[in-house]
N, C-alpha and C positions, 0 to 999 in steps of 0.2 A: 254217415255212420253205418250204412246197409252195407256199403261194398270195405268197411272194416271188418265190420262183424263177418263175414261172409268167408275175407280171408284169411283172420284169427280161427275160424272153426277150421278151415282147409288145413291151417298150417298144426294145428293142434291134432288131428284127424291122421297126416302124414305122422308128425313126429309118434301116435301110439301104434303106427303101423311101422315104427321104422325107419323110413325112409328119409332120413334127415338134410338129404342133395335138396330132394321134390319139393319139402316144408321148407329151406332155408329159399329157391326160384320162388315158390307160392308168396314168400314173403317179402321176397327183395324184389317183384315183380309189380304184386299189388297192393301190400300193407304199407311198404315204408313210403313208395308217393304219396300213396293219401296221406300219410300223415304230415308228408313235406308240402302237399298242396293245405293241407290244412292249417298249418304253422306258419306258410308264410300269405294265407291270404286270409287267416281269421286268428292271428298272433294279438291281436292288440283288443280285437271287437268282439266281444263273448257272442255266440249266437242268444236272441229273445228270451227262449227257454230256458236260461243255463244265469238270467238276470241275479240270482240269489249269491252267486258264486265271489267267493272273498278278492281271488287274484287268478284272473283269468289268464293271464300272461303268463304266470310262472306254472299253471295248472298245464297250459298247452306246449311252453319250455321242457316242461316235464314229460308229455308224452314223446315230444320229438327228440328227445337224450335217451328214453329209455327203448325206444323204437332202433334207433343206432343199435344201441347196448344189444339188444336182442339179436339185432343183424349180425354182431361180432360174436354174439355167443351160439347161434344157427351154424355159423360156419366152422366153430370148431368141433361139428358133430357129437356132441354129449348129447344126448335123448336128455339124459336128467337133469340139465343146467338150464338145456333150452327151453324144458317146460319148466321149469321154476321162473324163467324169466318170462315165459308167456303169461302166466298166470298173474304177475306183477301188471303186466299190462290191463286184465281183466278187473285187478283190485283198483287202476287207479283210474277206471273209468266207475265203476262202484263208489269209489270215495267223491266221485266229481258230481254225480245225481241224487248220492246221500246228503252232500252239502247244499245243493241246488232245490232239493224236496222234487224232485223228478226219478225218483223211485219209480221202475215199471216191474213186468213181470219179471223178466229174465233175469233185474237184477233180486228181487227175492227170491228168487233158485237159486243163482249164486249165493248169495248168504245163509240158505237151509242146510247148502254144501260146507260152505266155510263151518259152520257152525257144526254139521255132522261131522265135521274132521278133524275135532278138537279132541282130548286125548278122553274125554270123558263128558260129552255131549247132554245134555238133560233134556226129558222128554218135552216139558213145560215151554219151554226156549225154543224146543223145535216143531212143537205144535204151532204156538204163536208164529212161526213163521210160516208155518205150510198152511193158518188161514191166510197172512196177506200176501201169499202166491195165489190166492184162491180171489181176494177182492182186489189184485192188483191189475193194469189196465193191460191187455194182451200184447204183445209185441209185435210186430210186422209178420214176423215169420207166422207167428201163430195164427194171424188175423184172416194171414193168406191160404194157410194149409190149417182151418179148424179143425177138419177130423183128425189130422195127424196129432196134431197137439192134443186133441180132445183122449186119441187113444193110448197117449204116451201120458198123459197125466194119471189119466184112470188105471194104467200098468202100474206108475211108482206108488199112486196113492193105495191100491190092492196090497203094494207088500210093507209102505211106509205105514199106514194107519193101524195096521194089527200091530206094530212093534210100539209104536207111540199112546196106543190104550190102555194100559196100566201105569203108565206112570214110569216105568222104570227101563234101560234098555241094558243086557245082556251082552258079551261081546258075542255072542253068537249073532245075534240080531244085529250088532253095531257094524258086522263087515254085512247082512244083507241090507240095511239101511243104508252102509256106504256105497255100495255098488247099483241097486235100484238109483239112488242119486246120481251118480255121476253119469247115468244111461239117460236119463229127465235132464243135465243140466246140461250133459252135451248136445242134446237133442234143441232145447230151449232156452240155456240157462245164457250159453256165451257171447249172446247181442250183445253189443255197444250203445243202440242206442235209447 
């Protein structure tokens, strides 16, 4: 999951710079093996962790159809198609730990995000989630680089927490809430595992 997540952020990182030749190599390089080494040598046997999971087969069918899909949609250089379709990747690793109760940190970033990107976000909702990013278990990356995380939490929480204090969020406040986020999610939010 490390050398996914690694090159999901690489390829997400090119494609907001651009560069959609580098993100579609970054991906047809080192995401879509892994996922073809992962499909075909853990297709049928859920890993330990992941025991909760209804239909592991069709969970990991899924990732390795939608891995193609993304290959075919990288190479026809849309910036906007290719991250709509990365992002699908990110949701159905989130769907795969939310059924599993293997919730970590990064996947509660990602959900503060989904959640702050809803057309009218409520503060209640997104407080509840910025505590269980707070009491969720730290992620690898974070584990590895504490001050980095430590200083990139303490960054979104300075300008998330005064927006989410009264109760109510502003759209003034809704694009600084957006964008502090997606600075936290991409920093921390887009592990896999």
């Amino acid at each position: 999951m490390v050398s996914l997540s690694a090159s999901y952020a690489k390829t997400m990182e090119l494609l907001d710079a651009n560069k959609v030749r580098e993100a579609r190599d970054e991906y047809r390089m080192r995401f879509v093996p892994t996922v073809k080494k992962l499909y075909t040598e853990a297709a049928k046997t859920y890993p330990p962790r992941f025991a909760k999971i209804n239909d592991w087969c069709s969970w990991a069918r899924n990732l390795y159809t939608m891995s193609l899909t993304g290959d075919k949609v990288l190479a026809g250089n849309n910036v906007a198609a290719s991250k709509k379709t990365m992002e699908g990747l990110r949701a159905h690793f989130y769907a795969l730990h939310r059924q599993t109760e293997t919730l970590g940190g990064s996947d509660w970033i990602y959900a503060f995000r989904v959640a702050a990107a809803e057309a009218k976000p409520t503060a209640d909702v997104l407080r509840e989630l910025r505590d269980k990013i707070d009491k969720a278990q730290l992620s690898v990356k974070a584990n590895v680089d504490v001050e980095a995380f430590r200083n990139a939490r303490a960054e979104w929480l300075g300008k998330v927490d005064p927006i989410l204090k009264d109760g109510t969020i502003d759209a003034a406040e809704l694009t600084a809430l957006r964008s502090a986020t997606e600075k936290f999610y991409r920093g921390f939010g887009t592990l896999f595992e």
